[in-house]
C-alpha positions as CSV (number, residue, x, y, z in Angstrom):
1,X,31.2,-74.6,-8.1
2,X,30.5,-71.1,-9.2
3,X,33.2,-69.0,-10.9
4,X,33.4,-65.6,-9.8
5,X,33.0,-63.3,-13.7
6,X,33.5,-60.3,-13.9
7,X,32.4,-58.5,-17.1
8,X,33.8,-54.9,-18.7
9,X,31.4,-52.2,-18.6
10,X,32.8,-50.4,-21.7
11,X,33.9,-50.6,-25.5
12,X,37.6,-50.7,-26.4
13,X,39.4,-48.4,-28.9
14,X,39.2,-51.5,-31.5
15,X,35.5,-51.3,-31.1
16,X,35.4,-47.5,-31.5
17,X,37.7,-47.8,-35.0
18,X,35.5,-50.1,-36.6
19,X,32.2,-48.2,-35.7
20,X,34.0,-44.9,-37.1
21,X,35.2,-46.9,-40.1
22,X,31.8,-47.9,-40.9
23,X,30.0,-44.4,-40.5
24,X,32.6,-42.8,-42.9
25,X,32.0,-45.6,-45.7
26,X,28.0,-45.0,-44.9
27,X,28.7,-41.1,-45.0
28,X,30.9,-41.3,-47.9
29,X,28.1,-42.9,-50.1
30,X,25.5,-40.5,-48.4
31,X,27.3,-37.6,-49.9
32,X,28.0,-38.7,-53.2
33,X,24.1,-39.1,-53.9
34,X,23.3,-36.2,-52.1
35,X,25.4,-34.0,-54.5
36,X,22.9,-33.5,-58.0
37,X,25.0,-34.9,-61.0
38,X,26.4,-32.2,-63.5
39,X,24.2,-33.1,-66.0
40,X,20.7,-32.1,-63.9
41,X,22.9,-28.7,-63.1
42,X,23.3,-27.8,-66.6
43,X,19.8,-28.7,-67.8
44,X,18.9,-26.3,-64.9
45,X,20.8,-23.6,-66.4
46,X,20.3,-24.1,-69.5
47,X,16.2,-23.9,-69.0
48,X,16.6,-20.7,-66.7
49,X,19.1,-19.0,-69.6
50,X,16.3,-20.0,-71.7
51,X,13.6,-18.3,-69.7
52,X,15.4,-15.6,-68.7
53,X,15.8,-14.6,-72.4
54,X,12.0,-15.0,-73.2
55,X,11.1,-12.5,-70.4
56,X,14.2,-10.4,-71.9
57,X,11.9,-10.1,-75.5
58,X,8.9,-9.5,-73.7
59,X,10.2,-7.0,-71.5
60,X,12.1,-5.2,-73.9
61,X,9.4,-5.4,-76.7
62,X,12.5,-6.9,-79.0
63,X,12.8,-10.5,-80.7
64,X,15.9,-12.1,-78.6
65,X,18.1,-14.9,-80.1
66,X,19.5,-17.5,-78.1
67,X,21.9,-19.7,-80.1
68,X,24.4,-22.4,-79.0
69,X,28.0,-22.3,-80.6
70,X,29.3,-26.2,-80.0
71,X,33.4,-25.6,-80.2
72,X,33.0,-22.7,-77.4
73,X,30.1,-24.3,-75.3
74,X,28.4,-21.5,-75.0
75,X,24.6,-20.0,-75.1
76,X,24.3,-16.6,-75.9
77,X,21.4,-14.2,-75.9
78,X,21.4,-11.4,-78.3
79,X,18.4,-9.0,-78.3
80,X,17.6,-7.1,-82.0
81,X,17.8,-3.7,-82.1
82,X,14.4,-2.8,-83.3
83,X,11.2,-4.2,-82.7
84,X,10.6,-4.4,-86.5
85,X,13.3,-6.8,-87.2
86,X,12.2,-10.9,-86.8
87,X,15.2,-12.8,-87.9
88,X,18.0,-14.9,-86.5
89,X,20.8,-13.5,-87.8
90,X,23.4,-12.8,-85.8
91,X,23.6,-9.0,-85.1
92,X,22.4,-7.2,-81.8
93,X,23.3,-6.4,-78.4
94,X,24.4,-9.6,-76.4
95,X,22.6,-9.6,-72.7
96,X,23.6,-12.8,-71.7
97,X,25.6,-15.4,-72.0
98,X,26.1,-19.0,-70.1
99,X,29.4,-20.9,-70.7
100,X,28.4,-24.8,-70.3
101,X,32.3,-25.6,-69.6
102,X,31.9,-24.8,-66.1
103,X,29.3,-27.7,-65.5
104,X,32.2,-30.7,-65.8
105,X,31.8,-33.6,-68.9
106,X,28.6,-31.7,-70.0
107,X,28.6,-31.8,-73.5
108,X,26.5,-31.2,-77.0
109,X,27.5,-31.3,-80.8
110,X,24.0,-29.6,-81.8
111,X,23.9,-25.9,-83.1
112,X,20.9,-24.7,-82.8
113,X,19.1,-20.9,-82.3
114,X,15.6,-20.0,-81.0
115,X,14.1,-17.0,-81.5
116,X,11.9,-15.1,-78.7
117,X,9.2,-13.0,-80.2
118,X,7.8,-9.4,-78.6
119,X,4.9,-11.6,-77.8
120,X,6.8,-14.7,-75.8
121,X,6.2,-16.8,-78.6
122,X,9.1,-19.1,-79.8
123,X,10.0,-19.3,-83.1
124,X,12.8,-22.5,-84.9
125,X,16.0,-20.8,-86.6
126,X,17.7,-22.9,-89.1
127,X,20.8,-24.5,-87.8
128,X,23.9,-21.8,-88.0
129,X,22.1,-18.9,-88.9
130,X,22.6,-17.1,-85.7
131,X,26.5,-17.5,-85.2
132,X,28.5,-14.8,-85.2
């Protein structure tokens, strides 16, 4: 009347594939939104080049220019020789410079230019006007 079963105390290899098949997919799409997208990067950069170059004016007791050149992707920071001298052109010493080519399909078509007073105080250059 009563069948005798017997039942496997285990998992078999096809088991085992399929569980490891699943974690990678899992993991796979884990790791892509773990990694922060390009774009957060550069804005990152962007607003620490930026700072950086306001504490360069303040520290120096110099205005400091920080323009963006489009075809190079580029921001550089050049600091004015004398403290007497508030304009964006381009002359001065360059102290820094971020290349924006390194942060993947990042990419602007503005030119524009700030200008870091003494003070820490920002000041609007008109488009192009410090390009070298």
């Amino acid at each position: 009347m009563y069948r005798n079963r017997t039942f496997n105390q285990g998992v078999t290899i096809i088991e085992v594939v399929i569980v490891l098949g699943i974690l990678g997919v899992l993991m796979s799409i884990g790791a892509m939104n773990a990694r922060p997208p390009a774009e957060r990067l550069a804005a990152n950069a962007v607003q620490s080049f930026v700072q950086q170059s306001r504490f360069e004016a303040v520290r120096s007791n110099r205005p400091v220019v920080v323009s963006y050149a489009p075809e190079s992707r580029s921001l550089t920071a050049r600091r004015s020789a004398s403290s007497t001298v508030v304009t964006c052109t381009a002359g001065g010493t360059v102290t820094r410079t971020l290349n924006l080519s390194e942060f993947g399909g990042v990419t602007s078509d503005a030119d524009f230019s700030l200008l870091w007073l003494p003070t820490g105080q920002a000041r609007a250059c008109p488009a192009g006007s410090a390009r070298s």
